[in-house]
C-alpha positions in Angstrom: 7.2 39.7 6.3 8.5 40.9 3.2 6.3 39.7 0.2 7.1 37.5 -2.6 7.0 39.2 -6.7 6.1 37.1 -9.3 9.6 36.2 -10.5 9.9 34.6 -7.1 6.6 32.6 -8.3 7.8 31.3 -11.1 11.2 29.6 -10.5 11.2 26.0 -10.8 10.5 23.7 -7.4 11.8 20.7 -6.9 10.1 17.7 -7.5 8.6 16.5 -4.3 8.7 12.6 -4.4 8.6 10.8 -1.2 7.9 7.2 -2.2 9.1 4.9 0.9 6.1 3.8 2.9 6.4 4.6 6.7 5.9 2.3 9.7 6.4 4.3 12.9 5.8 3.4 16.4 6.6 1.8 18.9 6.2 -2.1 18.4 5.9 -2.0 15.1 8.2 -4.6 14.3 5.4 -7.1 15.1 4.3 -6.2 11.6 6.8 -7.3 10.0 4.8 -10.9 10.2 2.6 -9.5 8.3 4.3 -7.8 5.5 6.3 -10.5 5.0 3.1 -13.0 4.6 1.8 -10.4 2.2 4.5 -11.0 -0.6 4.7 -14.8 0.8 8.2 -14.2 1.7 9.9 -17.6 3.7 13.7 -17.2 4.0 14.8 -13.7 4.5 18.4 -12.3 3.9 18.7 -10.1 7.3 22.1 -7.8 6.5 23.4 -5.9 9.9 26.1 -5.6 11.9 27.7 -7.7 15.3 27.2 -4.4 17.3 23.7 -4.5 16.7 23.4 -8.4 17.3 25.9 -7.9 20.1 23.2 -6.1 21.5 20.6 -8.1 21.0 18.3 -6.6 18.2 18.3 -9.0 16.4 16.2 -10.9 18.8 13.4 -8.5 19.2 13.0 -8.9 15.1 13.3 -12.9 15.4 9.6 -13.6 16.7 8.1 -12.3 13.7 10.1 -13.7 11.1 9.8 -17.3 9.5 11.6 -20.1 11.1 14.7 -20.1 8.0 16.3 -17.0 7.5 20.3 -15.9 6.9 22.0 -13.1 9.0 25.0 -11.5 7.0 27.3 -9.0 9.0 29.7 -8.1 6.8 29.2 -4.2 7.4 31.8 -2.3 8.1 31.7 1.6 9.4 31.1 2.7 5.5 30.0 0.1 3.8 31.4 -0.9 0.3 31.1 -2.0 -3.1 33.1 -5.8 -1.8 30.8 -6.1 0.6 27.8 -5.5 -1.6 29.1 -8.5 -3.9 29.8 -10.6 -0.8 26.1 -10.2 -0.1 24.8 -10.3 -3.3 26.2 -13.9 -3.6 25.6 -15.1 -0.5 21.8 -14.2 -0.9 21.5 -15.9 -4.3 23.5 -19.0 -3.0 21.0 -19.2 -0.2 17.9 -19.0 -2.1 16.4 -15.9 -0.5 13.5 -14.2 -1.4 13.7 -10.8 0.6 16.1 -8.7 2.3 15.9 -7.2 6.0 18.3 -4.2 6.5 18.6 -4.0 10.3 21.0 -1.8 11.9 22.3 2.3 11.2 22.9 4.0 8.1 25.3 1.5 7.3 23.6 -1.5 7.0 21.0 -0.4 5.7 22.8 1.0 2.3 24.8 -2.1 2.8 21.0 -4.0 2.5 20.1 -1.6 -0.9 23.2 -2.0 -2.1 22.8 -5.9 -1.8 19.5 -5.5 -3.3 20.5 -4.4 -6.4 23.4 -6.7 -6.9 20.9 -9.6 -6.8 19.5 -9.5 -10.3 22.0 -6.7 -11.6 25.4 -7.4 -12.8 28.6 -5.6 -11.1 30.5 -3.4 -11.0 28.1 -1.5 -8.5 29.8 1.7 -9.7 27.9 1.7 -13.0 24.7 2.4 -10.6 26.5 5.4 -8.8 25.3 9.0 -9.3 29.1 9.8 -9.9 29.3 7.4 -13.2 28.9 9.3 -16.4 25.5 7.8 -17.4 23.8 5.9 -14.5 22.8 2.2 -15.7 19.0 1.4 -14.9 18.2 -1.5 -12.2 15.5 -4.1 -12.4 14.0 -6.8 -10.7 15.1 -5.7 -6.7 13.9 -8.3 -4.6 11.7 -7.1 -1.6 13.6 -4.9 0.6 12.5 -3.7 4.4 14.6 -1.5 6.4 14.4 -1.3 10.2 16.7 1.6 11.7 18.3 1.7 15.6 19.8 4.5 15.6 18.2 8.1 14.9 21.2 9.6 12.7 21.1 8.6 9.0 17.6 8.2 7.6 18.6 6.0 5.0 15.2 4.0 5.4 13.6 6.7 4.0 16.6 8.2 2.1 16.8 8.4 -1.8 20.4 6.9 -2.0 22.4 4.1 -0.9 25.5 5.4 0.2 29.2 3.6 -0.6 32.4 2.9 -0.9 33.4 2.0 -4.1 36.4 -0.1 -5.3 37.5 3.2 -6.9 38.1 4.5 -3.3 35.0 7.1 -3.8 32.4 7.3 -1.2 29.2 8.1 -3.1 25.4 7.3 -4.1 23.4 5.2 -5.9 19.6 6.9 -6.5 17.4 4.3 -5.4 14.5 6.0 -3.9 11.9 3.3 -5.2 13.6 0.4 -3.7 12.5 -0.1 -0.6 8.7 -1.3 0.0 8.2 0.1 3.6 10.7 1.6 6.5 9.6 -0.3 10.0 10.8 2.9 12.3 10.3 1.3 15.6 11.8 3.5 18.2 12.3 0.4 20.6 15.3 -0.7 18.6 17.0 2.1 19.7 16.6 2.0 23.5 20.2 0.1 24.1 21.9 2.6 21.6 25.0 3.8 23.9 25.2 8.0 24.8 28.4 8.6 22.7 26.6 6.7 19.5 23.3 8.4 20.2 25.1 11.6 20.5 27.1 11.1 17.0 24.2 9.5 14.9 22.1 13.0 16.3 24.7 15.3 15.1 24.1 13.7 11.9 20.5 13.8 11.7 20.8 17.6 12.8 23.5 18.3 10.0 20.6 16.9 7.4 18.1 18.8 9.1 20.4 21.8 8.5 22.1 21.5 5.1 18.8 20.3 3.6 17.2 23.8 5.0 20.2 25.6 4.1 19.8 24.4 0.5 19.1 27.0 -2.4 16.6 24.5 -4.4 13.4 25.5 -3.5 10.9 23.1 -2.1 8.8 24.7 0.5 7.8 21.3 2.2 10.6 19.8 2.5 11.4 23.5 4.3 8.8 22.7 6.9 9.5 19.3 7.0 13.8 20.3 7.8 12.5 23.1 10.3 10.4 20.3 12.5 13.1 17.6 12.4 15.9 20.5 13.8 13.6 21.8 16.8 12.7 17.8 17.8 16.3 16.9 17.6 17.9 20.0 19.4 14.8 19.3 22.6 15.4 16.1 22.3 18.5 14.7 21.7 20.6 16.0 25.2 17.7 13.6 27.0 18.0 10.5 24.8 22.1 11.3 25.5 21.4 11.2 29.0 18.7 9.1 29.6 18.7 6.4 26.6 15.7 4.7 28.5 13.9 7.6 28.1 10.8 6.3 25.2 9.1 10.0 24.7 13.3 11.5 23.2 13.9 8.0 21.6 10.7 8.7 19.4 10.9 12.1 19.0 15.2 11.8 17.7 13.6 8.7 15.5 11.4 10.8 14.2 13.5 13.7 13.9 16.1 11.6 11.8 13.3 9.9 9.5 11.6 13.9 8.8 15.9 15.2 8.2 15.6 12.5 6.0 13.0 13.0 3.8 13.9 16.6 2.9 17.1 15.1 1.1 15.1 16.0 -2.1 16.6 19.2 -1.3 20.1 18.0 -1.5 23.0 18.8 1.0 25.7 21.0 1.2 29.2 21.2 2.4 29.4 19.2 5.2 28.4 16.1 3.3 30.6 16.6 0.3 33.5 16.5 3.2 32.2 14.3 4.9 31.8 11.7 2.7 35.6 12.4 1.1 36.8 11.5 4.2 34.8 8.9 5.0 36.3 6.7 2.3 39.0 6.8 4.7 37.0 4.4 7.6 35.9 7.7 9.3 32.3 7.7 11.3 29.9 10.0 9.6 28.0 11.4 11.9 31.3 12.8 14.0 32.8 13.8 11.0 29.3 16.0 10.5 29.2 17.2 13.7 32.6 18.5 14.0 32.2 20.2 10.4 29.1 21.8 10.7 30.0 24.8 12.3 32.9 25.9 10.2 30.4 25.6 7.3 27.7 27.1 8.8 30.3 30.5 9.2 31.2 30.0 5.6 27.9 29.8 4.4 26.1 32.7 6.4 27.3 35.2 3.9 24.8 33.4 1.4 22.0 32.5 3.2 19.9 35.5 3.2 17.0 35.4 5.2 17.5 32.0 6.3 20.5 32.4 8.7 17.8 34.4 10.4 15.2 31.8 10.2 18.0 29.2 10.9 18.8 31.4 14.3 15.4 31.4 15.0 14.8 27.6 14.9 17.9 26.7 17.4 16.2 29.2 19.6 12.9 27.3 19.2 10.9 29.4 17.5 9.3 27.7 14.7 7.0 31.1 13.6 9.7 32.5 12.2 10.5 31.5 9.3 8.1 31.3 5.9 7.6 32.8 2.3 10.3 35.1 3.1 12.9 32.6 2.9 12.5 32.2 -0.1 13.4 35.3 -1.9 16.7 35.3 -0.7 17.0 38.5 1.0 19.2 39.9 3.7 19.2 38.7 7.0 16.6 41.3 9.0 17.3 43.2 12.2 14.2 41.5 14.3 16.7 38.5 14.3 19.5 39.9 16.3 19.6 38.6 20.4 19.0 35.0 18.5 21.5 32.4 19.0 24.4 32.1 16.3 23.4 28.7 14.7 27.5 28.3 14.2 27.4 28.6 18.1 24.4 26.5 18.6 25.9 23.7 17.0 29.4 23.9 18.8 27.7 24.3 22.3 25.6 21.5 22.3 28.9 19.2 20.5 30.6 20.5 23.5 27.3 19.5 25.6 27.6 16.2 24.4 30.9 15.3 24.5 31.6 14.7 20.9 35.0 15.9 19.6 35.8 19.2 18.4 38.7 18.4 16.0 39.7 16.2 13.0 43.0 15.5 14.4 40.8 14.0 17.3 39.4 11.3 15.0 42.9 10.5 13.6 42.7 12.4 10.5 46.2 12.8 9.1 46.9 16.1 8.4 48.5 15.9 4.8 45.3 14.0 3.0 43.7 17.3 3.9 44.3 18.5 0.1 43.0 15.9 -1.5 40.0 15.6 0.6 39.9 19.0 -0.3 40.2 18.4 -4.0 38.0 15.2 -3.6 35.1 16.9 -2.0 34.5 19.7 -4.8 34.0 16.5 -6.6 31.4 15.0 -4.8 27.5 15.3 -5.3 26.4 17.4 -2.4 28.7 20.4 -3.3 26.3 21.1 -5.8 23.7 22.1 -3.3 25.6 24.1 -1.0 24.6 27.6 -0.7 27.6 29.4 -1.1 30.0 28.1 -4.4 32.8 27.0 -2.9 36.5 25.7 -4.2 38.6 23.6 -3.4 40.7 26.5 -1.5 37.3 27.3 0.3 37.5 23.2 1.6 41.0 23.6 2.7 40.6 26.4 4.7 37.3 24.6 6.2 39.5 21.2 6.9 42.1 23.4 8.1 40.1 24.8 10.6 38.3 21.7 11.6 41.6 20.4 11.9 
């Protein structure tokens, strides 16, 4: 293993900051009696979806919550900023005193975006980490999120992500928001195979882009490296088998761990992904359909780490360590591993997710501006390689 010199020692780390209490297990919902007693909550705000209520989730919460609460399901595929002041109103006119985000990654930015409309004024943009200077929040009201799927992570995730009124789709730091994430794999059981399959990819393309990243942080290394061997063992069962509770926990887990090494920041993939997911598109197949291309354009820049990377989708979870860090070229004792491009497309293919854009009803002439939109947006700043907005439209035109 090639060893590290002091000027490797001495660059700056990240600052490692996880501050979302976790709550994981099965049946650990039941607790939600009890942290909701503990703040003397009576009347909470409960913000999900009718998929999720559709399919009856919303009754394994309801015998551990007061007697008076409010169910708001105004949230759409990517949530937005309208929505978010629909809420924020209807919580206030209802004299609530907590807020429940129950659902996917949707909801539950929906539910911290709601949160901080309470007591803040609008416009929401002015909280984005795309305005010019950020305004400060104050006075959140208590805020629980309860995932059911295993794909965003967003109850343990820094941001609340959005669609503004300005048609952008971007975040809002909130990392401090949230007084505990109830991760209770149960909630997840009735997911269907093609939404377990999509919300995976996701999960996988954190797991991925946060490893990929060039800012240093060495846990949340470890911590991306975990998340990608659970989720590519365990994901093809939960597709196939959604009763099966051993995959459920492991892909909730997975997607919690992905999650949590967002301190990294992402890449590529998300900066595209979130450009064209202003335009109604579903994130995680957006993510799993982009992931390869920018896995190809990335490899060039990755240094050691496409070898660790290969190394991890062939499970081997010895092989990477300090010598990721240096950045050096990818070493010979990695060739015979699988291509993580390949990796990634085969087990898409595997699961039946689609291959193409054009697929998900992308119109081929916004492929310019997404282009041009993307170079714009926050994750492109922690992509490996620097890339332009002629390196996005040769990505989208692939994908396409």
């Amino acid at each position: 293993m090639p060893q590290l010199v002091a000027h490797d020692m001495t660059q700056h780390i990240a600052r490692i900051n996880y501050m979302v209490p976790v709550i994981f297990g099965f049946g650990t919902r039941a607790l939600l009696t009890h942290e909701l007693a503990a703040v003397n909550a009576l009347n909470p705000f409960i913000v999900s979806d009718r998929g999720v209520v559709g399919a009856g989730l919303l009754e394994k919460i309801t015998p551990y919550l007061p007697k008076r609460f409010d169910v708001f399901l105004d949230t759409e595929l990517n949530p937005t900023e309208a929505a978010a002041c629909r809420g924020a109103l209807a919580y206030r006119d209802g004299r609530h005193d907590c807020i429940l985000g129950l659902g996917g990654g949707a909801a539950m930015d929906l539910a911290k975006a709601i949160a901080i409309l309470v007591h803040n004024p609008a416009p929401l943009w002015h909280y984005s980490n795309r305005y010019s200077s950020p305004k400060p929040y104050h006075d959140i009201p208590p805020l629980w999120l309860l995932p059911t799927t295993a794909g965003t992570g967003s109850e343990v995730g820094r941001s609340a992500v959005i669609v503004f009124d300005n048609g952008i789709k971007a975040g809002i730091r909130c990392p401090d928001i949230t007084k505990a994430a109830i991760c209770d794999p149960d909630l997840s059981l009735s997911l269907p195979p093609r939404m377990t399959a999509a919300t995976g990819l996701d999960a996988i393309s954190h797991a991925i882009e946060t490893f990929c990243s060039p800012t240093i942080n060495p846990p949340a290394d470890a911590i991306a490296a975990d998340a990608l061997q659970r989720l590519l063992t365990y994901l093809p069962i939960a597709v196939a088998d959604g009763s099966d509770r051993v995959a459920r926990w492991h892909c909730l887990m997975g997607s919690m761990q992905a999650a949590l090494a967002f301190q990294k920041g992402l890449g590529a993939v998300h900066a595209m992904a979130h450009s064209l997911g202003a335009l109604g598109f579903h994130h995680g197949s957006l993510n799993a359909i982009l992931l390869p291309h920018v896995l190809r354009m990335n490899e060039s820049s990755l240094g050691c780490k496409w070898g660790a990377l290969s190394a991890l989708c062939a499970g081997d979870d010895t092989a990477y360590g300090l010598d990721i860090i240096d950045n050096r070229s990818a070493s010979d004792e990695h060739v015979g591993l699988p291509d993580p491009a390949d990796r990634v497309e085969a087990l898409n293919e595997q699961l039946g997710l689609p291959r193409r854009l054009s697929e998900l009803g992308v119109d081929y002439k916004d492929l310019e501006s997404i282009s041009n939109a993307s170079v714009q947006d926050q994750a492109n700043r922690s992509n490996p390689k620097t890339m332009s907005a002629l390196d996005y439209l040769k990505i989208l035109k692939q994908a396409y």
